[in-house]
C-alpha angles and dihedrals in degrees: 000000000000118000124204119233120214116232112205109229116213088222087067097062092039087052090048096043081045092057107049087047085059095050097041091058100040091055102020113045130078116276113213138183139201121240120186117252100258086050086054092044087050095049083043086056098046092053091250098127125095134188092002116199125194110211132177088262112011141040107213131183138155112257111230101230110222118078096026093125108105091020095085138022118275092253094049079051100060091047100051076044082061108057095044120223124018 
């Protein structure tokens, strides 16, 4: 009786590495979005900004959740919905 030996494939392991990449980024890392500048002035305004970092080119902060109705337009609204918290 002949047995088959299972050769273990390289691409296997890369598929599988490859995977779990994809799904790691796609749960597990931040989710930003962009604002204009006078969206981000008027949540600046209203106290709604947290840790608030000044780059090069960009200015980034974490966006406290609650009071955000009548700050951004309804659309903005649904997408920052989107990503959860911040």
């Amino acid at each position: 009786m002949e047995q088959r030996q299972k050769q273990f494939s390289i691409w296997y392991f890369l598929a599988a590495i490859a995977i779990m990449l994809a799904i790691q980024n796609l749960f597990f890392s931040p989710h930003t979005a962009n604002l204009s500048y006078s969206e981000f002035k008027t949540l600046l305004r209203a106290g709604k900004v947290a840790d608030l970092a000044v780059e090069e080119r960009a200015i980034r902060g974490k966006l406290k959740p609650e009071g955000l109705e009548g700050l951004l337009p309804k659309e903005k609204l649904e997408e920052l919905k989107k990503f959860g918290q911040g």
